[in-house]
N, C-alpha and C positions, 0 to 999 in steps of 0.2 A: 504494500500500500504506500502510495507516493504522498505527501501532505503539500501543499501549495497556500500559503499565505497572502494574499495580497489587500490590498489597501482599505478597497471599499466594494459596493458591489459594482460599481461601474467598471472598473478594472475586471473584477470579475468576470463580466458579461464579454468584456472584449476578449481574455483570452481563452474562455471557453469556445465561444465562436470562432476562435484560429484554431484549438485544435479538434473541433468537429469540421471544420471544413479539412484543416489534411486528413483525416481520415476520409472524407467523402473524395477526396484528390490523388488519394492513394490506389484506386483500384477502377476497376472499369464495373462494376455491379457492387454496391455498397448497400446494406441494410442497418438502419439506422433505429435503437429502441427509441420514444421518444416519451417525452415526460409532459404534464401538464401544471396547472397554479402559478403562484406568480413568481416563481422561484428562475424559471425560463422565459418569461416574456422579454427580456432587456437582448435573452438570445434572438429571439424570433421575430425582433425589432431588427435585429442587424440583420437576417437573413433577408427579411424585405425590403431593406434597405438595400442591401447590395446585388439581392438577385440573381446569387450563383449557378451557372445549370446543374439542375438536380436529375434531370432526366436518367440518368441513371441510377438512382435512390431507390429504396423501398421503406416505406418506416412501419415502422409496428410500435401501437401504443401502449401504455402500460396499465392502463385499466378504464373502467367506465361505470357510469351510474346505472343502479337497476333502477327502471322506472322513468328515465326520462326519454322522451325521445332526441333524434336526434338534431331537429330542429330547434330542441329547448336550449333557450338561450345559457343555460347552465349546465349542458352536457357539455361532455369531450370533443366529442363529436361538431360541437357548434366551435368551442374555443379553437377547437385546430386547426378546421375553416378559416377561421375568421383571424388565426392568428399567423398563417403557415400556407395552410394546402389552397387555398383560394386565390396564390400570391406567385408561386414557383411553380413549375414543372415535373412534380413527383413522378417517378414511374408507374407506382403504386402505394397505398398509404391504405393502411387496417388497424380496427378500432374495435372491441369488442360492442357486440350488440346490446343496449342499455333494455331492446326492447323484446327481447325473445324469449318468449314464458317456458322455453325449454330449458332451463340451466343447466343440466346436466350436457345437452348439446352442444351450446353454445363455448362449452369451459372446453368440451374436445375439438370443434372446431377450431377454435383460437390458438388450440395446443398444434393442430396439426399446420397451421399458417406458421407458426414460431421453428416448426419442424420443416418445412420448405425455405422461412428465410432467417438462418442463422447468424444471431445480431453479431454487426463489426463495431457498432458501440452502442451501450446502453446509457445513458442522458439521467442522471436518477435528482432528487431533490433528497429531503429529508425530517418527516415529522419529528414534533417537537418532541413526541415520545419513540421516536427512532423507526417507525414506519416507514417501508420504503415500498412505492407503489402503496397498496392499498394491505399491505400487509402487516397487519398489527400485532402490537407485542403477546406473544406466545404462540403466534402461527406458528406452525410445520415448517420447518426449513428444504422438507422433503417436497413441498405441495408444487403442482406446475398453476395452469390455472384453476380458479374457484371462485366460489362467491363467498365475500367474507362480511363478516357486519362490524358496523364500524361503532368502533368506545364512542364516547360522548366528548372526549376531548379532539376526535376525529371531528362531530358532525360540527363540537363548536366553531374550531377554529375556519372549518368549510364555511360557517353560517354570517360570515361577510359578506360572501357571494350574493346571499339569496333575499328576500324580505323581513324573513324571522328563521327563526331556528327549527322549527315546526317545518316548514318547507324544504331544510336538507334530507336527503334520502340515507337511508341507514342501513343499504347494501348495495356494494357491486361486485362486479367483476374486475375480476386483474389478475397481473400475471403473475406465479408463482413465483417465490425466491429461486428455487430450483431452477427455474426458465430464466430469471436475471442472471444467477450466477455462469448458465451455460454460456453468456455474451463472452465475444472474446476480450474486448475492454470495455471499463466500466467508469464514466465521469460522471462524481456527485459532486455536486453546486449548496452551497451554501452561506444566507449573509443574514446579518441581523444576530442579536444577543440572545432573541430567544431560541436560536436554535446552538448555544454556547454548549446545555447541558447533551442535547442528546450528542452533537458533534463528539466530548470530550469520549462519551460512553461506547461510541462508534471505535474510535480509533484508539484509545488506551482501556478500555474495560474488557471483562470478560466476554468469550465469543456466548451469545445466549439466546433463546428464543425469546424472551422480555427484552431485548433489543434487536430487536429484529435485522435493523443493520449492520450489526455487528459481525453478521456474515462474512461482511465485506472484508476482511482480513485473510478471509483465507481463498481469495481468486487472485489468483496471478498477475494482471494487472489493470489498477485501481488506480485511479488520482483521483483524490476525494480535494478538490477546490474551493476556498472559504475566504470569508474577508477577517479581518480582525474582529470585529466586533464576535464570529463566530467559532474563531482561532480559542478568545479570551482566556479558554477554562483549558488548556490543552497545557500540559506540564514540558514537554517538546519546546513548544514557543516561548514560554515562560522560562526556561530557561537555555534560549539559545540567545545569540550573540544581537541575535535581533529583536526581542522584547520590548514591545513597548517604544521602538525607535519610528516606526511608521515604516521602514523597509520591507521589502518584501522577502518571504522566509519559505525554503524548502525542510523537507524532513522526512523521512523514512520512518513507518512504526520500530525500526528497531533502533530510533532516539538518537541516528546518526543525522541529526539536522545540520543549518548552518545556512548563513547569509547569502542569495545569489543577488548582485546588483543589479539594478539593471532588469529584473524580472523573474522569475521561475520559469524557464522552458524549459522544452526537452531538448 
């Protein structure tokens, strides 16, 4: 797992966006996980901004609301529209169905789309309680797709989006740990303090099903990307040469960090 410190999220959003574009620049048929909330909009700001050809892309999302359709202005389904696929030249783009009273179909179909296009990189975010996709603390680390129902600190934090809290939906579908982990690389995004605690739990606590991201330690390769405010609680940053200086700070979980100037690439 690679740690990547940088400034704010602005910083953020720009180098995320450089290394999802060489990975889409890297190959002639790229499939791309892709993630939702407002964790990636400043990415898919820049993507419409600059207009890359994507034509040879495929994305596959990482989960979807039961019960909306996909015209509702608060599905996935509408965000990725309206945030993304409505904008560039996708090859192909898949979503799971928010509206198919089959669930049990539906989790195989989505398995068997993941099974044709094997992600070159997963785009992940990260709830406050270590949720990643829509999988919450003490899922299965074995599950591919399912329908999971979502804690209450899930549908809170969702219930910005909507009119009241009473109108977030309290299951979807999404894609198994199991199916994120099988991506060949994996970039998680993260800024703001309040995501200080689950970040520290992620990349220095034990690997556990009540953190669900915590997976993430044991796939090969991970650059889990954060701004300071998200960095905060991370013992790594806190005691590397760059602390609290406003530099930007690389690190390795095994606490071999240390100052790059100038920026964290690769």
């Amino acid at each position: 797992m690679s740690l990547y410190v940088v400034a704010d999220r602005e910083e953020l959003t720009r180098l995320a966006y450089h290394m999802i574009i060489g990975v889409i620049s890297s190959k002639e048929e790229v499939t791309l996980g892709l993630a939702t909330g407002s964790s990636p909009e400043g990415i898919y700001e820049l993507f419409r901004q600059n207009k890359p050809d994507v034509s040879h892309v495929t994305t596959v999302n990482l989960d979807e609301y039961i019960g909306l359709p996909a015209d509702h202005e608060q599905s996935y389904a509408y965000y990725m529209k309206n945030q993304l696929f409505d904008h560039l030249n996708f090859k192909a783009t898949h979503l799971p169905d928010g509206m198919n009273p089959d669930q049990e179909a539906e989790c195989a179909r989505y398995d068997a789309i993941l099974a044709e296009n094997v992600l070159d990189l997963q785009l992940l975010g990260i709830g406050t309680n270590g949720h990643i996709a829509f999988n919450e603390p003490v899922t299965d680390f074995e599950l591919t797709t399912h329908v999971e129902k979502l804690v209450q600190e899930t549908i809170d934090a969702n219930s910005r989006f909507f009119d009241s809290v009473d109108e977030v939906p309290t299951t979807a579908y999404t894609m198994g740990i199991k199916s994120i982990m099988e991506a060949k690389k994996i970039l998680l995004i993260a800024s703001g303090p309040e995501k200080a605690e689950a970040i520290k739990a992620m990349v220095e606590g034990p690997v556990t099903e009540s953190m669900p991201a915590s997976i993430l330690q044991r796939h090969p390769d991970v650059t889990v990307l954060v701004d300071q405010e998200a960095a905060s609680l991370l013992e790594a940053v806190k005691n590397s040469c760059c602390g609290g200086t406003g530099d930007n700070c690389c690190s390795d979980n095994d606490n071999s960090d240390g100052c790059c100037g100038g920026g964290c690439g690769h």
